[in-house]
N, C-alpha and C positions, 0 to 999 in steps of 0.2 A: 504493500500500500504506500509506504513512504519512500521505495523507488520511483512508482509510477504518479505521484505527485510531485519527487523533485525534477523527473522526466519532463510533465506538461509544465513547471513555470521554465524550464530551459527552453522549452520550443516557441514559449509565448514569446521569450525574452530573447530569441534568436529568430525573427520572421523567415529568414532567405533559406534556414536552414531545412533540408528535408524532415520532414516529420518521422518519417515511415524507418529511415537511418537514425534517427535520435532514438528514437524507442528499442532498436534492434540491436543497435549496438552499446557495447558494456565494459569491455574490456581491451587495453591496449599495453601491448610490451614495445623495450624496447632494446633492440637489438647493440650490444658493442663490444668490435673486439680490440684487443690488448696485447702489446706489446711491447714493451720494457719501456712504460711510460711512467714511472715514478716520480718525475720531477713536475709531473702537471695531474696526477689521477685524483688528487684527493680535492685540490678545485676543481677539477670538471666532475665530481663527483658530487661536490656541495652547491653547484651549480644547476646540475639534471634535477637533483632531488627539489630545489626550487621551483624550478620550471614544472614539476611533474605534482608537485602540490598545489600548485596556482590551476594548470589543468584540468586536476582533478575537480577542482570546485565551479570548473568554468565550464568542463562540457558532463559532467559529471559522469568522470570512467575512472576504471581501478586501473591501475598501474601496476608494471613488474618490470625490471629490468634486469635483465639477462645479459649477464661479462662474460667473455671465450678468454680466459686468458693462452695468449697464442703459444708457450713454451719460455714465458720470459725470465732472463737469469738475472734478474734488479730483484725489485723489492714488490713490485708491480701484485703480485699473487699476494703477499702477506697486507699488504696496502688494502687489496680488497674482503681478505678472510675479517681483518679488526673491523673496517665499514659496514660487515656485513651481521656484525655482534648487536648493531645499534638499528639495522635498517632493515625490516623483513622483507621489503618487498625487494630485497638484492638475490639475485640468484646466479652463484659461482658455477662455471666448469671452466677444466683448464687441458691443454694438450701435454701429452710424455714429452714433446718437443718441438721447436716452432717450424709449421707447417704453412704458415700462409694466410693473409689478409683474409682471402674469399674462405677458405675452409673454416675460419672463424667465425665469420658470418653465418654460413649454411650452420654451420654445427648449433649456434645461437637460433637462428628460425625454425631448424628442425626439434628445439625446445619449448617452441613458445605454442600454447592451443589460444591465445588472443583474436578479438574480432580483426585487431588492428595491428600491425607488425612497422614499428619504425626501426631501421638499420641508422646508422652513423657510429664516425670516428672518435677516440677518447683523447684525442689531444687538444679539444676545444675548436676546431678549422669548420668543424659542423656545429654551428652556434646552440647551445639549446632552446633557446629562445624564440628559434624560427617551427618549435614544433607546435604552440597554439596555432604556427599558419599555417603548417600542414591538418590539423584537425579542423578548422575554419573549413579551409579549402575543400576537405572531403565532406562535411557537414553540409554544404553549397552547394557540388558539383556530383556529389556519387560516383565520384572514379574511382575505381578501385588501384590504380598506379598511378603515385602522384612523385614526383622528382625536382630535387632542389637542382637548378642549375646557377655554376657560380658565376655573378657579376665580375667581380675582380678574383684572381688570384695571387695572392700572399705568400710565393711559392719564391725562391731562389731563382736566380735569371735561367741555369738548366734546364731545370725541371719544369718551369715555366712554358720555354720553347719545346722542349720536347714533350710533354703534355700535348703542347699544340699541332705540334706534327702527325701525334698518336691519333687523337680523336677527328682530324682531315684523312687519315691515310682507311682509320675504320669505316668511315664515313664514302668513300672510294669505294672500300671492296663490298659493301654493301646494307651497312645499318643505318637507320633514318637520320637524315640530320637532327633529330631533338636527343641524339645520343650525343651531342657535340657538348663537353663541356660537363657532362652529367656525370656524380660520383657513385657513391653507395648514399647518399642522404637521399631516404625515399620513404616514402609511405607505402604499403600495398596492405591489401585485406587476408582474410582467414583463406579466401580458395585461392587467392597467386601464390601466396604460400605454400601450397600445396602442389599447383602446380608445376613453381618452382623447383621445389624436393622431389618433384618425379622427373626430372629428368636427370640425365647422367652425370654424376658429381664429379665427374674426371672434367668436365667442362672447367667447373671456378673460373667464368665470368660472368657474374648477375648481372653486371652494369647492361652486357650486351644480350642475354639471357632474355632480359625482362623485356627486350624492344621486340624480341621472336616472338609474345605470346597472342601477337593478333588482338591485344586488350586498348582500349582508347587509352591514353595516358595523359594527364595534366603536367604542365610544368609550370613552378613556381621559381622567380628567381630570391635567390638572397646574397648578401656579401658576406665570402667564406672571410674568417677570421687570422691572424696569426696564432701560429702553437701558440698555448698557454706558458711551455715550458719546453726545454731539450731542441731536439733537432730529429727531422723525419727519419721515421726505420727502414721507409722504402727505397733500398738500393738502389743501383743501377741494375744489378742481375734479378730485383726481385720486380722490377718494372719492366724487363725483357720475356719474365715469364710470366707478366701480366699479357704484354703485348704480345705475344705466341699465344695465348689462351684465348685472345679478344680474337685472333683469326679463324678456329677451329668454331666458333657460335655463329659464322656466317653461314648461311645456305651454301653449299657444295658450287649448285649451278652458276651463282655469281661469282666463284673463284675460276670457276671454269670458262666464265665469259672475261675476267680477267686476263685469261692468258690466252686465250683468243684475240685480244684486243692487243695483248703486247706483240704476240707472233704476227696479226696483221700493221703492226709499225715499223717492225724490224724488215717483213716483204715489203713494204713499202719503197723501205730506206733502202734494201738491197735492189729495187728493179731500178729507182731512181738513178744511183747510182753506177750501175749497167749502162742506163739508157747516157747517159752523161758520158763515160765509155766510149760507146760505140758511138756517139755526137761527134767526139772529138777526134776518135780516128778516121770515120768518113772526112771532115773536113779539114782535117790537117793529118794527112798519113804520116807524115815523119815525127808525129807524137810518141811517149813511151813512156807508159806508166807504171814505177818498181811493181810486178806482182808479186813479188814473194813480200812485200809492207804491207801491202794492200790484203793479201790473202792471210797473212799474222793477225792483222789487226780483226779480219772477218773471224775469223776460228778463236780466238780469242774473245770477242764479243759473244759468237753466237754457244761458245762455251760454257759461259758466265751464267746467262739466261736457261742454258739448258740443264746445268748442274744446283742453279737454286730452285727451278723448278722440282725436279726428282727432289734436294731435298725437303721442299714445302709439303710434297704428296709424301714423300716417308714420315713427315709429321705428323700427318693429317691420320694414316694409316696406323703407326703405334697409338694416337689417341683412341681410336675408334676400338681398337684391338684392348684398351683398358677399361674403356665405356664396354664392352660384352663380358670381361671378366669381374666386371661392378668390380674392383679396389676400392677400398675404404679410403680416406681420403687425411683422414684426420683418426688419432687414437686418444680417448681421454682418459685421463686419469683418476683415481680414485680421491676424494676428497673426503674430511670427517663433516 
C-alpha cells in the first residue's frame, strides 16, 4: 500500500514521465569494475553512495551496487571488504587475477537480477551524478539502451588521438556512428541484460555488442570528468586487445566487403599504373622503366595486404573456435 502510494505522488510529480514504467519498475544496480584504484575508491565511493540516496528518494528505486574487483594487487579489495562492513547494499566479487575491463563488467551484470543495470568506471571519469539523467531519461523515453557519450575528453594527448582513430576506424568497418565516442557509461534494462549474457563471452566488447542488438538506443551527452586520483590502468597492450575484440562484434559480411573494397583499390592502382606503362612506351619507345623496383615495390605491397589479411581471418577463426568451446572468461574467487 505505501509502495503504490509513494509510486502515484512520483508520477503526479513527474508529468512527462511514463506511468506504466514508474509503476513496473523497482529496482536498479549498479555495475563497477576495479582495478588497482586505491588512490581514488573511497571518494568515488562516498560519492555513488550520495548520488544513489538522492535517487532513491527521487525516483523511488532500491539500489545495489555490484564491484568486480579485477585481480588488483593495491589495497583496492581491502578498501572495498571495510566499505562494505558499513554499507549493505555493497556487493563484492573479485577475480584469482586481472582478467580484463569487459570481463569485469559481464561478471558484475551477470550478478545483478535488477529492472535497471547501470555499468560505469571507479575512477570518477563516469560522473555519478549524471545517473539521475540516465533515470530521467529512461522514465521519459522507455529505451531500454541509453548511453553517455563524452562531450570532452580529459584523456592525455595519446590516448586522446588514439581513442579517436579507434572509434572512426570501428565506425568504417561497420558499427553505427552513435558508437562514436561511447564508453561503458550506459543504462540498459532487465532483458538486454540478458541478452547481452547470451551471447558468447569470448566476445568482451559490450560497447560494440550492444549496437548489434537491433534495440532503439538513446544517447545522452555528459562531460566525462578527470580521475579523481592515480593514473589510467588501461595500457597500450590492454587497449590493443580492446581494439582486436571491437573487430570480431562486426558482422563477418562487412569485413568481407572490406576487403573487397581494399582488393578493388589496389586493381585499380595496379591497371592505372599499367595503362600509364604502356602510354609511355607507345609514345616514346626509347622509355625504360627499372622492372625489377617496380616489381619489389608491387610484391612487396601486394605482400603486406595479403599477409594481414590471413592474419585478420586466423583471428577471427581462433575467436570463433573459443566462442564453440564457451571458455570461461573470468575465475572468481572465494570471499568471507
Amino acid at each position: 500500500m505505501c509502495l503504490n502510494l509513494k509510486k502515484t505522488i512520483l508520477i503526479n510529480s513527474k508529468k512527462t514521465f511514463n506511468e506504466k514504467l514508474v509503476k513496473n519498475i523497482n529496482t536498479c544496480s549498479i555495475c563497477i569494475p576495479i582495478f588497482n584504484e586505491e588512490e581514488c575508491l573511497e571518494e568515488f565511493l562516498k560519492n555513488l553512495f550520495l548520488q544513489i540516496d538522492f535517487c532513491s528518494k527521487e525516483f523511488n528505486l532500491i539500489f545495489d551496487v555490484i564491484a568486480v574487483d579485477d585481480g588488483s594487487n593495491d589495497s583496492s579489495l581491502e578498501i572495498l571488504q571495510t566499505y562494505c562492513k558499513n554499507e549493505k547494499r555493497l556487493a563484492i566479487y573479485s577475480f584469482e587475477k586481472n582478467t580484463g575491463h569487459q570481463a569485469a563488467i559481464i561478471c558484475a551484470m551477470s550478478h545483478s537480477e535488477s529492472d535497471l543495470i547501470i555499468t560505469m568506471d571507479s575512477d570518477g571519469q563516469d560522473p555519478p551524478e549524471s545517473i539521475s539523467k540516465f533515470l530521467n531519461t529512461y522514465f521519459e523515453t522507455g529505451k531500454e539502451i541509453i548511453i553517455a557519450k563524452r562531450q570532452k575528453r580529459k584523456d592525455g594527448l595519446i590516448k586522446k588521438y588514439t581513442a579517436w582513430l579507434f572509434y572512426r576506424l570501428i565506425i568504417i568497418l561497420g558499427l553505427p556512428a552513435e558508437s562514436k565516442d561511447a564508453g561503458d557509461f550506459r543504462l540498459i534494462t532487465k532483458r538486454v541484460n540478458k541478452m547481452l549474457l547470451a551471447q558468447p563471452k569470448s566476445l568482451q566488447y559490450i560497447r560494440g555488442q550492444i549496437f548489434m542488438l537491433k534495440i532503439d538506443i538513446e544517447i545522452i551527452e555528459i562531460n566525462r570528468k578527470e580521475r579523481i586520483a592515480g593514473r589510467t590502468k588501461y595500457s597500450l597492450s590492454k587497449m590493443i586487445r580492446l581494439a582486436i575484440s571491437s573487430a570480431f562484434v562486426i558482422d563477418p559480411f562487412k569485413v568481407a566487403q572490406l576487403y573487397l573494397g581494399i582488393s578493388l583499390i589496389f586493381s585499380f592502382l595496379s591497371l592505372l599504373c599499367g595503362t600509364v606503362f604502356f602510354v609511355l612506351k607507345i609514345l616514346k619507345p626509347t622509355y625504360y622503366a627499372s622492372g625489377i623496383t617496380t616489381l619489389a615495390l608491387l610484391i612487396l605491397v601486394l605482400f603486406t595486404i595479403i599477409i594481414s589479411m590471413i592474419a585478420f581471418q586466423s583471428l577471427y577463426i581462433s575467436l570463433l573456435f573459443r566462442s564453440l568451446r564457451n571458455e570461461p572468461i573470468y575465475l572468481e574467487r572465494k570471499l568471507d
